[in-house]
C-alpha positions in Angstrom: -62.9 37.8 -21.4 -65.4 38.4 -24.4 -68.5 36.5 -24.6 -67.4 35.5 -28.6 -64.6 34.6 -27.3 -65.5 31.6 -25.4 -68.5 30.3 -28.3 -68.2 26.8 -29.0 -66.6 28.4 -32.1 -63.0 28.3 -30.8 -62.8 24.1 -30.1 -60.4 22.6 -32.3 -61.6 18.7 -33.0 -59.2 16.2 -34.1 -61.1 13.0 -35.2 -59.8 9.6 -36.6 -57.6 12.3 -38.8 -55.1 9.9 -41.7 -52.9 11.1 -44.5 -50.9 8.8 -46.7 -48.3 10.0 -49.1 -48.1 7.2 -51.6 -46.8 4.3 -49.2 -46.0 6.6 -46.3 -49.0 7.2 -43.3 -47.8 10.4 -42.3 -50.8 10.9 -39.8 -52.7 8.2 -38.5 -56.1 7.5 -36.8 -55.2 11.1 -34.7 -57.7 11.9 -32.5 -57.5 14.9 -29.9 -59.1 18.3 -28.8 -58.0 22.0 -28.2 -60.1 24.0 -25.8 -61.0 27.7 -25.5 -59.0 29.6 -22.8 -55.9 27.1 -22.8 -52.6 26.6 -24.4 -52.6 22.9 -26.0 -48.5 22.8 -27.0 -48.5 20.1 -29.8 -45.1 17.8 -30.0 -43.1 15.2 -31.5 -40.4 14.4 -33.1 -39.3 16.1 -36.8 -41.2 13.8 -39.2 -44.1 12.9 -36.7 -46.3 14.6 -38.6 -47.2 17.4 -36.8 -47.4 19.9 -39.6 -49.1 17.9 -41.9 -51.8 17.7 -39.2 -51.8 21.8 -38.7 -51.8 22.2 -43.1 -54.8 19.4 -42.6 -56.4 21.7 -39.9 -56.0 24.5 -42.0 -57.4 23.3 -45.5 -54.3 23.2 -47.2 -54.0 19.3 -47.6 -56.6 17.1 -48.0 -57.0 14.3 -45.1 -56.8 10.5 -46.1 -59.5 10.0 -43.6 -61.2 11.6 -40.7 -61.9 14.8 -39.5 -60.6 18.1 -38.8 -62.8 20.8 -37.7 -62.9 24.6 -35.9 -66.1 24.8 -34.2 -67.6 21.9 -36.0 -66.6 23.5 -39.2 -64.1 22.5 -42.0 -61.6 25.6 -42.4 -63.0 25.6 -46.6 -66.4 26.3 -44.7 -65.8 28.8 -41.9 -67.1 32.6 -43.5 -64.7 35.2 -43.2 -62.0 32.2 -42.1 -59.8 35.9 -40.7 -62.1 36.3 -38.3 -62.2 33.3 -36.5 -58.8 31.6 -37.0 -55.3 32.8 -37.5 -52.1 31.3 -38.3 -48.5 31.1 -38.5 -47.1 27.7 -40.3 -43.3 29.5 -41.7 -41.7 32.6 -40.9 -40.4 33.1 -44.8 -43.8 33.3 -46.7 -43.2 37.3 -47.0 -41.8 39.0 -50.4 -38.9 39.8 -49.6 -38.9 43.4 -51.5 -42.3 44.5 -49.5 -41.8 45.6 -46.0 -43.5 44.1 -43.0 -46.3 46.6 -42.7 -47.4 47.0 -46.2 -47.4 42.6 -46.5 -49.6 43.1 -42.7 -51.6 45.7 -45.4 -52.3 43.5 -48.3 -53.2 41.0 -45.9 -55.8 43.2 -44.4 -57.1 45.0 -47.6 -58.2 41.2 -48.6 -60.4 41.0 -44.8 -61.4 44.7 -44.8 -59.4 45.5 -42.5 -58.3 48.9 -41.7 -54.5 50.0 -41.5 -54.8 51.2 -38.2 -55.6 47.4 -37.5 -52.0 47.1 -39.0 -50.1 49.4 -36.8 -51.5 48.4 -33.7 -50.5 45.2 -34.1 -46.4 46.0 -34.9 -46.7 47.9 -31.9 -48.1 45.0 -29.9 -45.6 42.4 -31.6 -42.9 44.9 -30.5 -41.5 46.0 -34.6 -43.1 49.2 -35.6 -40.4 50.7 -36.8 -38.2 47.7 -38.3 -41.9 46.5 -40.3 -41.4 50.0 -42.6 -38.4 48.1 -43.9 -37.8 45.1 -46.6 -38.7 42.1 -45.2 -36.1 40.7 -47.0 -33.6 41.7 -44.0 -35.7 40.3 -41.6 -33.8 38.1 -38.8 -35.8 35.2 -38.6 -36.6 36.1 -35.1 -38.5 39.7 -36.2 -40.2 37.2 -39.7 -41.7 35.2 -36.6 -42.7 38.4 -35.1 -44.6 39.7 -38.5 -46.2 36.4 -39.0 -47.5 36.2 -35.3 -49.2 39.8 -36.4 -50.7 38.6 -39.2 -52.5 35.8 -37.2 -53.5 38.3 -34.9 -54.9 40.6 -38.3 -58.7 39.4 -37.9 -58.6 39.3 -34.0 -59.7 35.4 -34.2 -60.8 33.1 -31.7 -58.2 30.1 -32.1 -54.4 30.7 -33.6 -52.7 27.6 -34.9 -48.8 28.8 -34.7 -46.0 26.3 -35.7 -42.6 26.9 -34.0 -43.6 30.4 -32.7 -40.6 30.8 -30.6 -37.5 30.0 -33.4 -35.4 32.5 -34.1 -36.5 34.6 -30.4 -33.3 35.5 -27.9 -34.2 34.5 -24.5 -36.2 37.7 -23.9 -38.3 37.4 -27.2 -39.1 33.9 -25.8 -40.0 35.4 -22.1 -42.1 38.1 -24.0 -43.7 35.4 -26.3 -45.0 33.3 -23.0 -46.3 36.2 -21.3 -48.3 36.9 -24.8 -49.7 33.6 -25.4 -50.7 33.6 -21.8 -52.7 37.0 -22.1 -54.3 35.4 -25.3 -55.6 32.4 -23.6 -56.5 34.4 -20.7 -58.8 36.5 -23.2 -60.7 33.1 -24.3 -58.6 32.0 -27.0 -58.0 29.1 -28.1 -54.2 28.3 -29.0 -52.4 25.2 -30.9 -48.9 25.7 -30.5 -46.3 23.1 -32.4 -42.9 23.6 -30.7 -39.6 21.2 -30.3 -38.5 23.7 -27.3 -39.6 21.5 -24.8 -38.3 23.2 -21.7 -40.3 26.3 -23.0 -43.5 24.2 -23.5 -43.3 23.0 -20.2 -43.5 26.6 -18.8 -46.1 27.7 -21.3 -49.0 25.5 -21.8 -51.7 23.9 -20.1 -52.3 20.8 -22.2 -50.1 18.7 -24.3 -50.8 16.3 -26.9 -47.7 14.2 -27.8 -47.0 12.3 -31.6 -45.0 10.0 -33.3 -45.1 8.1 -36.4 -48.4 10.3 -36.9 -50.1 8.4 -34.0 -51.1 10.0 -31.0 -48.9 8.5 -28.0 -49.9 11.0 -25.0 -52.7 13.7 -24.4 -53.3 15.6 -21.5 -52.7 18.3 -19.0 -49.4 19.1 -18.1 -49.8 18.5 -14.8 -51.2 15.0 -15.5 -47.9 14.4 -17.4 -46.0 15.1 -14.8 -47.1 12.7 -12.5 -47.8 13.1 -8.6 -45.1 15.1 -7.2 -42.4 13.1 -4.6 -39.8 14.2 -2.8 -36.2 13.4 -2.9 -34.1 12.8 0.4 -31.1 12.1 1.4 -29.9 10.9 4.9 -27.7 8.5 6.5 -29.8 5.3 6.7 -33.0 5.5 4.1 -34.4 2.2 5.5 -35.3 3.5 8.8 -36.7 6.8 7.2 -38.7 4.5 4.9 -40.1 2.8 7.8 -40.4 6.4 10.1 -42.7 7.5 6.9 -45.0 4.5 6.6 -46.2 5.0 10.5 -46.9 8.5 9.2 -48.7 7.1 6.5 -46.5 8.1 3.7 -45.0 5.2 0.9 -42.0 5.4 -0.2 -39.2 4.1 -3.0 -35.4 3.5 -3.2 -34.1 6.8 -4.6 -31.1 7.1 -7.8 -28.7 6.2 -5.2 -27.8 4.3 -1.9 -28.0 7.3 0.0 -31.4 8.7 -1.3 -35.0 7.9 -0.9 -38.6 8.8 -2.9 -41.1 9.4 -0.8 -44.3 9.4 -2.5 -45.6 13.4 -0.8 -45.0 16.7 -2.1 -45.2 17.8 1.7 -41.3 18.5 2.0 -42.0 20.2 5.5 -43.7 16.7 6.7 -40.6 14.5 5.5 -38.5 16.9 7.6 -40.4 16.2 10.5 -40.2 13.1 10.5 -37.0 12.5 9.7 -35.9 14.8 13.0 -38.7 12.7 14.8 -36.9 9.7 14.1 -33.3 11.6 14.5 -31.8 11.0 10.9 -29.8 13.9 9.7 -31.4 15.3 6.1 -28.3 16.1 3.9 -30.9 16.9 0.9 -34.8 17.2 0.7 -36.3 18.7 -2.7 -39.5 18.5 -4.7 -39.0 16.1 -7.9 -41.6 15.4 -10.8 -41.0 14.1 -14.2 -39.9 16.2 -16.7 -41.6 16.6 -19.7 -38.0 16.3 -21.7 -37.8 13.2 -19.9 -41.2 11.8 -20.7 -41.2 12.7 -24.4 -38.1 11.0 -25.3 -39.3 7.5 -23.3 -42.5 8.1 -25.4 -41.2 9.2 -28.8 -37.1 7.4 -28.9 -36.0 4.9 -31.7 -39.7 5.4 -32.8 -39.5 7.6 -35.9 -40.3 5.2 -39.1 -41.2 8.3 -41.3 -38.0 10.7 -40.9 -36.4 10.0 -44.3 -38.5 7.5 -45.3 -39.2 6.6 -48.8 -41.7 8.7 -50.9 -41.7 10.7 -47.9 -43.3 14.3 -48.6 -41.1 17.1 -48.4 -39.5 18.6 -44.8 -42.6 21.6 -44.8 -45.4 18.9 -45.6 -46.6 21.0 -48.1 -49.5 20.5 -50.3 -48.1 17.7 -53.4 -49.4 18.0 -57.0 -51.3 14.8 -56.6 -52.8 16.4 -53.4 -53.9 19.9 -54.4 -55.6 22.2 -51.2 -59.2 22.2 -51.8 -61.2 24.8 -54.2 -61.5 28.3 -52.5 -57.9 28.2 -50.3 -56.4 31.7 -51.9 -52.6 31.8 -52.0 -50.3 32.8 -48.9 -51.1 36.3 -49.8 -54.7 36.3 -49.6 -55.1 34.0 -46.4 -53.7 34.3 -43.4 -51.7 31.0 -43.6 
């Protein structure tokens, strides 16, 4: 783990952070912070605002109100922005007449970053041979690929990546968790947006929650979901309730008349007492909320701005009325 790496450089501070389109608050009041050497999966529902927020992060739309910083920095006043964050908001910002490696190249030329730079990283992203090609044949799983290289161009501290696992088959997915892993494990500090929940839930270490642009939930996973219990079934839950609570061990009614919660993670303890107190045990298993389960009792029948009027466009790209600030090159020359 580098000593840069783990500079109070690579915090990500959400603070207070508001955009309103016209009549629309797309983000509002946000508030929440990314740490070096974990995985922080950001998630809501589509039209929750979550990319807004990331363009906002990034210095491609102007906030309404509050604060977004990297390191205490705006993006617009980070030196040698390559260096120190990296990004990957779409998967179809590449011409599609250049090939993967020389779009990697122009990208590079613009940091002063060698082509060997390049190379190394198609190697590492797994497409070294397919980036010598148009990216105009891309599948969208090998675009996602080449745009997770180009966040990788300047070797920065944080990467902000939207979606990073659409368009992967199962085993691009598998290698993209191992990846992210060894980043974070390196110091780095990653925001990823994702709507694969059950891929979240094996991949990151914090998770920060949103809808109608207001935070609803932030926190670790584990936090999320809740202390562990364990489900059992046997032929008279009453007297098991009873057995546990001399063992000093609460318990609940379970989903059924044959089941019970009891409120341990200690599976081998529940067994015990259950053959203590001579109750046959037809099923005893860990159970925790899922995060699938908590985001839609958080986030359901909530969604005022999907399709809302004067609502900005599906990519929540920058408006005419709302230009990105002076100094934020086109897609070409920064690594958005």
């Amino acid at each position: 783990m580098s000593a840069h790496a783990l500079t109070p450089g690579s915090q990500i501070e959400i603070s207070g952070l508001t955009k309103r389109f016209g009549t629309l608050t797309a983000v509002d009041d946000l508030t929440f912070t990314v740490e070096p050497g974990r995985i922080t999966g950001f998630l809501g529902p589509n039209g929750a605002g979550k990319t807004t927020t990331l363009r906002m992060l990034l210095g491609l739309v102007r906030p309404t109100g509050g604060t977004a910083t990297i390191g205490g920095r705006r993006y617009a006043e980070i030196p040698h922005p390559l260096t120190v964050v990296g990004s990957a908001l779409e998967a179809t910002n590449f011409h599609p007449g250049r090939s993967g490696r020389d779009h990697l190249r122009v990208l590079a030329a613009t940091a002063g970053i060698p082509d060997a730079r390049v190379d190394a990283l198609l190697e590492l992203v797994g497409i070294p041979a397919a980036a010598r090609k148009r990216a105009g044949g891309y599948s969208l799983g090998m675009r996602q690929r080449l745009g997770l290289a180009a966040a990788l161009l300047g070797d920065p501290q944080v990467l902000v990546l939207d979606e990073p696992a659409n368009g992967l088959d199962p085993e691009g997915i598998r290698w993209l968790r191992g990846f992210l892993r060894h980043l974070a494990g390196q110091g780095k500090t990653l925001l990823v947006s994702s709507h694969m929940l059950a891929e979240v839930e094996q991949t990151v270490d914090d998770v920060v929650i949103i809808s109608n642009g207001r935070l609803v939930r932030f926190g670790t996973m584990a936090s999320l979901h809740g202390p562990a219990r364990a489900l059992v079934r046997t032929s008279d839950p009453a007297a098991l309730a009873g057995a546990l609570r001399v063992s000093a061990v609460g318990s609940q009614p379970g989903p059924d008349k044959d089941s019970l919660l009891a409120e341990t993670d200690d599976l081998r303890l529940v067994g015990d007492v259950a053959l203590r107190a001579g109750l046959p045990v037809w099923q005893l298993q860990s159970q925790s909320s899922d995060l699938e389960e908590l985001f839609f009792a958080l986030t359901e029948g909530q969604n005022r701005n999907l399709g809302a009027p004067g609502s900005p466009p599906p990519t929540d790209g920058t408006t005419p009325a709302d230009p990105a600030p002076t100094g934020i090159p086109a897609q070409d020359g920064r690594n958005h």
